[in-house]
N, C-alpha and C positions, 0 to 999 in steps of 0.2 A: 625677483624683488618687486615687493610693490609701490607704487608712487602715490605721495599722497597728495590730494587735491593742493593747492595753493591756498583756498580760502582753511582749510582746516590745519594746514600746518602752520602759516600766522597765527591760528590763536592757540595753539600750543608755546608757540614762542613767546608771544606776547603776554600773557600774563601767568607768570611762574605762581607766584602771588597769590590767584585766586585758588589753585589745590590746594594750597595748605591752610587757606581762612576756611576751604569745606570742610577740610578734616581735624581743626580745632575741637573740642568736647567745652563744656560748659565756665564760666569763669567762675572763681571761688565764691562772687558776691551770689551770682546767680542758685548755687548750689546751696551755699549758706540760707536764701532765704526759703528756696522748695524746703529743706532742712527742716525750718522752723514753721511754714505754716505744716508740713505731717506732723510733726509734735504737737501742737494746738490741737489738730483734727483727732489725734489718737488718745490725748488727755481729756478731750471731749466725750471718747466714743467708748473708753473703757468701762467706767464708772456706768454709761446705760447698758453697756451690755451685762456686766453684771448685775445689773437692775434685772432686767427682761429672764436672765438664766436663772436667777431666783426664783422668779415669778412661775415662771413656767414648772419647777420643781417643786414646789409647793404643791401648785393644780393638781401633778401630776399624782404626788402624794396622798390630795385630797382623793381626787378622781378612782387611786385606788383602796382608802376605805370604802367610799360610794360603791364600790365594786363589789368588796366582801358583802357590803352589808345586802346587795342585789343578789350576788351570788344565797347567802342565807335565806331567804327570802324564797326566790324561788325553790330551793332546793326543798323549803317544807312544803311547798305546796305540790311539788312535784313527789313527795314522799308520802306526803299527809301525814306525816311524821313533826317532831319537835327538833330543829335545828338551835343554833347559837354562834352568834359574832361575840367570839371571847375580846374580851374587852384588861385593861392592866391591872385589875383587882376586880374581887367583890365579883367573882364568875358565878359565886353559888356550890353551895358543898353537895347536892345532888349528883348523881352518873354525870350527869352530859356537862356540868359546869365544873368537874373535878379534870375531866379530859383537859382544861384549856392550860393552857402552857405560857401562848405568847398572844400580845394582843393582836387581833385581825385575824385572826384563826379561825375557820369557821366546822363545826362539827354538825352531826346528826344524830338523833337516836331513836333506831327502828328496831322493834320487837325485843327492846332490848339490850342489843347492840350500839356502841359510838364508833361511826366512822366519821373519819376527818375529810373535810371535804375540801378545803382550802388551805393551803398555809398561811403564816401569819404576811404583813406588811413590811415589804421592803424595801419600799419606796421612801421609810422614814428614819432616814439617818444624816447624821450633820453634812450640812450645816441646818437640816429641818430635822424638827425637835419635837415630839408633841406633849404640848405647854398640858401637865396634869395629866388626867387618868381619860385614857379610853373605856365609855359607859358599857359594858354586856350588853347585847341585845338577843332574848331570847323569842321564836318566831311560830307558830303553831301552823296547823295544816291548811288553815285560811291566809296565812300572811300577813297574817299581824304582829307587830312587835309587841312583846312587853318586858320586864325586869324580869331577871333571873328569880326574885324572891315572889314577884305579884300577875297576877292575871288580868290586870287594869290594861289598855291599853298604854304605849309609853310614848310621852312626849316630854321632848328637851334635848340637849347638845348629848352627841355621841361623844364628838373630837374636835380639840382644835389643837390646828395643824401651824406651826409657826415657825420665825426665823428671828435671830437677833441680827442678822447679816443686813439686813436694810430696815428702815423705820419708817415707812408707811405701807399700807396694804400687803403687811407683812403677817395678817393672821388669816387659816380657813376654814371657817367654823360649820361645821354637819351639821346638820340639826333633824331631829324625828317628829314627823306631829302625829297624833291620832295613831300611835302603831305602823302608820304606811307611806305616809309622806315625807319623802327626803328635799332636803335644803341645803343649800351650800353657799354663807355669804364670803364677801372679804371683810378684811376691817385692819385698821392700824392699832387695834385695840386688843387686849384679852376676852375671847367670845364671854358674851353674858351666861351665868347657868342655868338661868331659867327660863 
């Protein structure tokens, strides 16, 4: 048996009291109000994340037209062949614009032959929508865009990419200049078409 000191078994005696004020848990005002400021913080934090998961959807949306239309791009210059970013109408009743199916699709046509070289966009589904017609863009063995119908170089909106889910910087408009230059702004707005 062991004994225990004198100074440590008085304050076991002495205060019964203080164990049980340790092992008390929280009082209901206390809890009530942690309660209430997570609510405030969470009513706060939803609605921005929602914002930002949009936002981010969108880009990524945009990012992969930008892609097809890269992908396109290269692939005629890599072929020295005639490529095409099928676009939501108006592909062109020729070989290589009869091939296109779905918009963002991107084909080739060597010696002849159309091969599909990309599939279409599937980064664009609700709640991103894209507001009107994705443009064709057809590419020659230098890398220049132009319409399915003209040999002009092509400048104007491929796509715009949007959301009704939030109202501002809610549109992401492509845009082509000169055949070769790609652009990508935001806007709260419907992209301009010219």
């Amino acid at each position: 048996m062991q004994v225990l000191s004198c100074q440590r078994a008085v304050s076991l005696v002495a205060s019964p009291g203080s164990a049980r004020r340790a092992q008390r848990g929280f009082t209901l005002v206390e809890l009530m109000v942690t309660m209430t400021i997570a609510l405030v913080l969470i009513m706060i934090a939803v609605p921005s994340f929602k914002n930002i998961i949009l936002q981010n959807k969108l880009t990524t949306a945009a990012n992969e037209v930008v892609g097809a239309i890269n992908v396109a791009r290269m692939e005629a210059i890599k072929r020295n062949a005639s490529t095409q970013l099928c676009g939501s109408a108006s592909n062109g009743t020729d070989t290589l614009g009869s091939a296109c199916k779905q918009a963002g699709e991107v084909y080739a046509l060597s010696n002849g032959v159309v091969t599909q070289i990309r599939a279409g966009t599937s980064g664009i589904r609700a709640p991103i929508a894209l507001t009107g017609n994705m443009i064709p863009v057809r590419f020659g063995g230098q890398g220049l865009g132009h319409s399915p119908t003209s040999t002009a170089p092509y400048s104007g909106p491929i796509a715009d990419i949007s959301t009704s889910s939030i109202s501002t910087r809610n549109h992401r408009c492509i845009r082509i200049t000169a055949g070769s230059i790609l652009a990508t702004t935001t806007s709260s707005a419907a992209c301009p078409t010219s």
